[in-house]
Legacy VTK file of the C-alpha trace (Angstrom):
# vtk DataFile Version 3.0
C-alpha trace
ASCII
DATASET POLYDATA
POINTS 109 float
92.163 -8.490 69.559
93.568 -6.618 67.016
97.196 -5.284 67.538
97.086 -1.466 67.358
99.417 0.261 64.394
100.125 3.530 65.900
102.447 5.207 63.131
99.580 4.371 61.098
97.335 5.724 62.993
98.746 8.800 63.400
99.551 8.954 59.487
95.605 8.881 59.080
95.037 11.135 62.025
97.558 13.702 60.068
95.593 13.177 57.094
92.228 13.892 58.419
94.150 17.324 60.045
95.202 18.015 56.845
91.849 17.751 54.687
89.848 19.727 57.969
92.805 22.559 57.442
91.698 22.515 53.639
88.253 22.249 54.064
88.818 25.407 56.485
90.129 27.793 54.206
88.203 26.781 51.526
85.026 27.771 53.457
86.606 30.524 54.622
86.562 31.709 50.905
82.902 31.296 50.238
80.645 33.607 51.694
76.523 33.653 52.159
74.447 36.913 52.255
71.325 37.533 54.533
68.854 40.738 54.493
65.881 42.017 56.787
63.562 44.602 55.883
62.752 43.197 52.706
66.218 43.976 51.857
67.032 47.102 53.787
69.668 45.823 55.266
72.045 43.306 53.516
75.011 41.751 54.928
77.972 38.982 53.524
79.134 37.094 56.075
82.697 33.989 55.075
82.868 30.709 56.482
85.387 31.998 59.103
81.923 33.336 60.167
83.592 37.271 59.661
81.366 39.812 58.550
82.602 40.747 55.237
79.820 43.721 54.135
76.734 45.958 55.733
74.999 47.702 53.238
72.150 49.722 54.249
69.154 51.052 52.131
69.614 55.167 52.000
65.590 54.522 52.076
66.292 53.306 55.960
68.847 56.492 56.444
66.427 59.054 55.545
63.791 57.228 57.832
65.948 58.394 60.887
64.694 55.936 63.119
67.983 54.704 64.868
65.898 52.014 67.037
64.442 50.082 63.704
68.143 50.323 61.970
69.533 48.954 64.984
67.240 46.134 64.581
66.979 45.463 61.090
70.874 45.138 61.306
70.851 42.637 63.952
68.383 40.372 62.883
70.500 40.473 59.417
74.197 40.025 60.679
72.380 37.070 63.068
70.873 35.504 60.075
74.363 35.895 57.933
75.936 33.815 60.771
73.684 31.504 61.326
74.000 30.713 57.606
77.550 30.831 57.578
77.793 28.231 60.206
74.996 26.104 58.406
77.713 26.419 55.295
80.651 25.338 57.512
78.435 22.383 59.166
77.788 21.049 55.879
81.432 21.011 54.969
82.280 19.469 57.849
80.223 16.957 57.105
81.569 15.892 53.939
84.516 14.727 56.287
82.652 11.922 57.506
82.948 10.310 60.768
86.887 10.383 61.016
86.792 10.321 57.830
88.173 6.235 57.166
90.458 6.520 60.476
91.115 2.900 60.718
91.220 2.426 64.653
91.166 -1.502 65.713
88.283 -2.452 67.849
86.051 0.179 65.711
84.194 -0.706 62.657
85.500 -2.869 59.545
88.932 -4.494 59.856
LINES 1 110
109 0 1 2 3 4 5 6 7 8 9 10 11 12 13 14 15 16 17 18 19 20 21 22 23 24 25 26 27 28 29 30 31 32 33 34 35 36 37 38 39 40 41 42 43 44 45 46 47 48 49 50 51 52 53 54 55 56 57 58 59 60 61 62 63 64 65 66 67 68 69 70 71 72 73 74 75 76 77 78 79 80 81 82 83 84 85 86 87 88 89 90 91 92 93 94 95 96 97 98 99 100 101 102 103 104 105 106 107 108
């Protein structure tokens, strides 16, 4: 059995912190837009899955029907997060599986 290195492995665990940290805040910077209502509603939602902009078609406004707004901005800002966590997922998964953490007794040594 292999003999376990932990400064090592806590080096590598440090570095796998560090690149998630990065990989954070750099999807944090990217955004992803969604609509409903053919575009009546648009919204920009970041990878820190914040909701960044509403707009609303004046179209929608001057329909005065508060129920179908209500909806139409829901199923939009739903959308926007669902994409923004589709965006961070993928990101993530650039990291790999521990990304090359070298732990004896697991994979290649």
């Amino acid at each position: 059995m292999a003999e376990i290195d932990l400064s090592a492995l806590m080096q590598q665990a440090q570095a796998l912190q560090l690149r998630m940290k990065e990989m954070q805040e750099s999807a944090a910077a990217r955004t992803v837009e969604a609509q409903s209502g053919g575009g009546m509603v648009r919204v920009v939602v970041d990878g820190s899955l914040r909701l960044r902009k509403i707009e609303i078609d004046a179209a929608i406004i001057a329909a005065n029907d508060k129920s179908m707004l209500e909806d139409l901005i829901l199923v939009a800002v739903n959308d926007g997060m669902a994409r923004a966590q589709r965006m961070l997922a993928e990101e993530m998964g650039k990291l790999g599986p521990l990304q090359g953490l070298q732990i004896p007794g697991f994979g290649t040594e």
